[in-house]
N, C-alpha and C positions, 0 to 999 in steps of 0.2 A: 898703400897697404897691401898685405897678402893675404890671398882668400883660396881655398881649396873649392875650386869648381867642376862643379857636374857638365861634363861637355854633351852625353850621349849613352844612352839604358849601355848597361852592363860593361862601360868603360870607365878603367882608374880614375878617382878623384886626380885633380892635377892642383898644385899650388902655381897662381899665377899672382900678378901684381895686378891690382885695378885702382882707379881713382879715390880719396879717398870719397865716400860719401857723406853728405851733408843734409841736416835735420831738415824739413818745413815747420811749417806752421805746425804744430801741438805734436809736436816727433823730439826726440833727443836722440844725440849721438852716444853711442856707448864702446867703449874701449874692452874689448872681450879676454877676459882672464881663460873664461873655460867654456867647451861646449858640451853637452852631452851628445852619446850616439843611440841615435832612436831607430827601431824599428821603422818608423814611417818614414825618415830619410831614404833607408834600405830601400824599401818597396818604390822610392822613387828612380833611386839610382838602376834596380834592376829593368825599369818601364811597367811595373805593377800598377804604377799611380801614374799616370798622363800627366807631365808638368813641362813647358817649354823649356828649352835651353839655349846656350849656356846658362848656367842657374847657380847660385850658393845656395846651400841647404844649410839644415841646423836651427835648432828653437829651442835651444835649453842653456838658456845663456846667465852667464854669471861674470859682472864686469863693475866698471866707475864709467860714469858719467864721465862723457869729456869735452858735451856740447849740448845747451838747451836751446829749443828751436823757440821763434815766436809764440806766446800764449800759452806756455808753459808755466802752470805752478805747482808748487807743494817737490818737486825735484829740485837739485841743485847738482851742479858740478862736483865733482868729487865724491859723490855718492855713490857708496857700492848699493850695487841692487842686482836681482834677477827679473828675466821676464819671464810672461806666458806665452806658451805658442799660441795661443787664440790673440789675435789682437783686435779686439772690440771696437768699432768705431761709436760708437753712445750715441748714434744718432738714427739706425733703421730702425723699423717696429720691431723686430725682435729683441735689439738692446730696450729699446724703452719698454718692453715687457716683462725684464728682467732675464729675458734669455740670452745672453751674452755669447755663450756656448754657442751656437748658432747664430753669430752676428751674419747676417745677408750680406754686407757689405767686404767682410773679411773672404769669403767662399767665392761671392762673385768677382773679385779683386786678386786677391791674394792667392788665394788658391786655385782657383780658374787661370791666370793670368801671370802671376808671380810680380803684381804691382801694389803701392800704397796706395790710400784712397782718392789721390789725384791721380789716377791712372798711369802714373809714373813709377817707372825702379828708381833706385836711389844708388844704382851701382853700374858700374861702366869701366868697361878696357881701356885703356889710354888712348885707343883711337876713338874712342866715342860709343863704343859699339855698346849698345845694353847688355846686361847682365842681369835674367830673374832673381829674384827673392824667394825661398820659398820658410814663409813666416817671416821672419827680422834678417835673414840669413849671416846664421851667428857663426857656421864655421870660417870666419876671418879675423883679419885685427880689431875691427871697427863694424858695426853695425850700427842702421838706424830702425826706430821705431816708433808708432805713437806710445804716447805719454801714458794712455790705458793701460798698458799694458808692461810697466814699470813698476818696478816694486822695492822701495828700501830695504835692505838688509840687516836687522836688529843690532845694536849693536854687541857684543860678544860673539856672535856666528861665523866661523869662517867663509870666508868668499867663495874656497877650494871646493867646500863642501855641500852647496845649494844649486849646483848647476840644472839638476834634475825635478828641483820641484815645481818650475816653471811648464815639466809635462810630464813625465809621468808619474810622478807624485799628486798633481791638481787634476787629473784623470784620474785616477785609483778614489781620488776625494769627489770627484763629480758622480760618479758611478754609486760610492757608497753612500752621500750625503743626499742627493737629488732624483737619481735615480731607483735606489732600493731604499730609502729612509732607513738602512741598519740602527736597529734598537740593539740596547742594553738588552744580552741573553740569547741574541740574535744565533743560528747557525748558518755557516757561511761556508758554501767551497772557494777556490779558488782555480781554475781551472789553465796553466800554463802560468809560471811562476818567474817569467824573462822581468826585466825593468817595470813594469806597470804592477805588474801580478806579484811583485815582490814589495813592490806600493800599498798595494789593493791589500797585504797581510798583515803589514805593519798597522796600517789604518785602522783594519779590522777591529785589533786589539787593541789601539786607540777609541774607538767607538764601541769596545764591551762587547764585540762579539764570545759566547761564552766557548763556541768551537769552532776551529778553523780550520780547515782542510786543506791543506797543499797538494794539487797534483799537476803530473808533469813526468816527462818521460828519462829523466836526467838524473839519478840521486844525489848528484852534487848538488844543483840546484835546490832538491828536496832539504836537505841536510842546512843548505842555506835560508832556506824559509823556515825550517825550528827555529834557528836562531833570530829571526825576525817577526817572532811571532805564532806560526801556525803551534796547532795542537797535535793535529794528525799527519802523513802525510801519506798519498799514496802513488808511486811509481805507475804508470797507468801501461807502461810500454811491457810489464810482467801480469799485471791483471786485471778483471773488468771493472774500470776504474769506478763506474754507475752503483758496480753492487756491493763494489769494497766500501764507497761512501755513506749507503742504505745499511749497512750491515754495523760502521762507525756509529751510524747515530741510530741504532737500538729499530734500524726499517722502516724507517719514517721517510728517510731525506731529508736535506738541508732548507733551510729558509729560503735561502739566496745561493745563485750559484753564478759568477762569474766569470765571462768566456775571456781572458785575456791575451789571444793570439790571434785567431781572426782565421779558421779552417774551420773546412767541415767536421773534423773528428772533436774535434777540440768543443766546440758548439755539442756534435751530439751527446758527449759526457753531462755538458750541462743543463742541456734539455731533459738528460734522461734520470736526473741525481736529487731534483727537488719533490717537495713535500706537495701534499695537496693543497692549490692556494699560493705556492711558491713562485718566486721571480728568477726569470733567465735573465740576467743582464748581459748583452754582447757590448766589450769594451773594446778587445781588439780590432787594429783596422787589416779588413782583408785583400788581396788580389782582388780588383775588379771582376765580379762574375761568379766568384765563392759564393756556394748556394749550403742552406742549412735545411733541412727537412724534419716536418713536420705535421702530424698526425690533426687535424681538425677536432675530431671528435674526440680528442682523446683533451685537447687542448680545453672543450668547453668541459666537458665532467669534471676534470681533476682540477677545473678554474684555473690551471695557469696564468702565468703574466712574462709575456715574453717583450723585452724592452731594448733600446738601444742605447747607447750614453758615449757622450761627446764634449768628455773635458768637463772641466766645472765654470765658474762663472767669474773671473780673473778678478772683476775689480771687488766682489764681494768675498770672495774666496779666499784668493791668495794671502793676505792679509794676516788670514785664521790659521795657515799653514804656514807663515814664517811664525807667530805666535808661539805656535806647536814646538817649533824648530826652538828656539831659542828659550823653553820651558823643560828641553831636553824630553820631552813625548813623543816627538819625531825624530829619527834620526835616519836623515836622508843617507849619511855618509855612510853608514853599514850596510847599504844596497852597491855601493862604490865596488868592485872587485880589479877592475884594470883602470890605470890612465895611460895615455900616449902622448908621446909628444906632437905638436903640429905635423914637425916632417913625416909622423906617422899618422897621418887620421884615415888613408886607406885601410890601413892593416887592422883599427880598428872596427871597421866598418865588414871587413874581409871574415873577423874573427867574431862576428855578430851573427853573419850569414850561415856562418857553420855551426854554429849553437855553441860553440865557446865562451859566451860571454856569461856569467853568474849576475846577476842582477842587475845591475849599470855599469857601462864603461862609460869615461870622462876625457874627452881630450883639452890638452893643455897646452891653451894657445900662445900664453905669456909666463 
C-alpha cells in the first residue's frame, strides 16, 4: 500500500510504499477512503509533539472494512465506518471507569510509542523496518485498528462526508457534553474557530446554547461560523475580544468559554470573558510548554472553573454523533472547505500551517 510518512520535525510528508498491514486479535483492517488534516498531526510534523519516526500520522478516518481480525464482533467486511482517534483499550481502570478519553493504555502505547496494545506497530518498510502509528495511522491505503474504536456509518450518510467526526467533532462533543454539561439557554464563546471550534459551534446549537460567540482573528472564518451556527461574532485581531464578549452579553460574561487552539492569547480571552461561577474549558492541544496565566485570588472570589477536555468517550459517544449526523442535526460536511488529493496531502497540511484552512480540510485517499 501507500502511505504518506512523517520521516523527521519540519520535513515534507513523503508517500512511500509499505507492507500492507494486518489486524490481531480485536483489530480490523480498514481500507481508507478519506483522512482528515488535524491540527495535532501538524504539531507533530513541526516537532511540537515528541513522536518517533518514521511514523503515519492521521486519525480521522472514513473507509470499508477489508479485514476482521480474531474476536471480532458486531463489524463485518464491507462496512463503511469511521474511527476515533482515542482508541480505547476496555481494559485499564480508567476505561472500566468510564473514562475512555484517557485510556492509560492508548497514551502509554500509542502515544508514547506509536504502537498497538501488543507493543507492536502494525506497519513496516518492505525491508522490515518499523513504521510508527500515530493513532490508527490513517493517512494511507489501509489502516489497522481496534475494534473499540469502529464505528458503522448509518445507512444514508455519505462516507465522503464523516471523516471529521472521529476528532474533531467527538472533541467539540466531549468538551461540551462532559466537560461543561452545556444546558438548554446556556451562553457560550468560542474562542478560535479552526476544525474543532467550528465543531464546538455547530454542537453548541445542537445543545441549545441560546448565544454563541465566535471569535478568532480571521473574518473568513468568522463569516463561516454564522453560517454554522454562532450568533455573534467577534474578530479579536481588531478588538478587545474579553470586553466585546461582556458588552455582547448585557456585562455579565459568557457561561462557558472554550479555548479551541491551544496559545496563550487564545486561553487568556477565555479566562478573561466568563461570568461569575463560569467554566474555562481548554480544548486545544498546545506546543509543549505553552503556559496560560492566572490570578489565584481572582480565581476563588469570582468561583471559576478552569478545566481541561480530551475528546469524548468513543464507544459511548460516537454513536450519538453519527445519530446526529444521519437526523441531519449535524452536518459535519459544511465544516468541509478544501479536499486534496493523496498526491497532495503535504499541501494540505502546508495550507493548515498558515491559517488557510476554514474549518476542515479532508484529504482524499481513494
Amino acid at each position: 500500500m501507500h502511505a504518506a510518512v512523517h520521516t523527521a520535525p519540519n520535513r515534507p510528508l513523503q508517500i512511500e510504499e509499505l507492507a500492507d498491514p494486518e489486524p490481531g486479535v480485536g483489530e480490523v483492517a480498514i481500507d481508507v477512503h478519506s483522512c482528515g488534516a488535524c491540527h495535532s498531526d501538524l504539531h507533530v510534523m513541526k516537532g511540537e509533539l515528541a513522536f518517533p519516526t518514521p511514523a503515519v500520522l492521521g486519525h480521522e478516518v472514513a473507509g470499508v472494512i477489508s479485514e476482521v481480525g480474531p474476536g471480532v464482533t458486531g463489524l463485518s467486511v464491507g462496512d463503511p465506518v469511521v474511527t476515533s482517534f482515542i482508541m480505547p483499550c476496555g481494559q485499564c481502570e480508567q476505561c472500566a471507569r468510564g473514562n475512555e478519553e484517557i485510556c492509560r493504555q492508548f497514551f502509554a502505547f500509542n502515544r508514547a510509542k506509536g504502537r498497538l496494545y501488543d507493543d507492536r506497530t502494525r506497519l513496516h518498510r518492505p525491508d522490515g523496518e518499523p513504521v510508527w502509528m500515530y493513532s490508527m495511522g490513517g493517512l494511507a491505503e489501509r489502516c489497522v485498528t481496534p475494534a473499540t474504536s469502529v464505528f458503522r456509518v448509518p445507512d444514508g450518510v455519505a462516507l465522503a462526508d464523516v471523516a471529521s467526526v472521529g476528532c474533531s467533532t467527538m472533541t467539540a462533543y466531549g468538551a461540551l457534553r462532559h466537560a461543561a454539561d452545556v444546558k438548554v439557554g446556556d451562553s457560550v464563546a468560542v474562542v478560535a474557530t479552526g476544525g474543532v471550534g467550528s465543531a464546538l459551534v455547530q454542537l453548541a446549537s445542537v445543545f441549545g446554547a441560546s448565544t454563541i460567540i465566535a471569535v478568532d482573528i480571521s473574518d473568513d472564518k468568522l463569516t463561516a461560523a454564522s453560517k454554522l451556527g454562532a450568533t455573534h461574532t467577534v474578530n479579536s485581531a481588531q478588538v478587545d475580544a474579553a470586553e466585546a464578549i461582556r458588552e455582547i452579553t448585557g456585562g455579565r460574561g459568557v457561561d462557558v468559554a472554550f479555548e479551541a487552539l491551544g496559545s496563550t492569547a487564545t486561553f487568556g480571552i477565555a479566562r478573561d470573558c466568563v461570568v461569575e461561577g463560569g467554566q474555562v474549558v481548554v480544548v486545544g492541544i498546545a506546543p509543549k510548554g505553552t503556559t496560560g496565566e492566572f490570578d489565584l485570588a481572582t480565581i476563588a472570589r469570582r468561583k471559576l472553573q478552569i478545566k481541561g477536555s480530551y475528546g469524548a468517550k468513543p464507544r459511548r459517544d460516537m454513536p450519538i454523533l453519527l445519530d446526529l449526523v444521519a437526523r441531519g442535526q449535524l452536518r459535519p460536511k459544511d465544516a468541509i472547505t478544501r479536499r486534496y488529493p493523496f498526491s497532495q496531502v503535504q499541501e494540505a497540511f502546508t495550507a493548515l500551517d498558515r491559517g488557510e484552512t476554514i474549518g476542515r480540510s479532508v484529504i482524499d485517499i481513494r
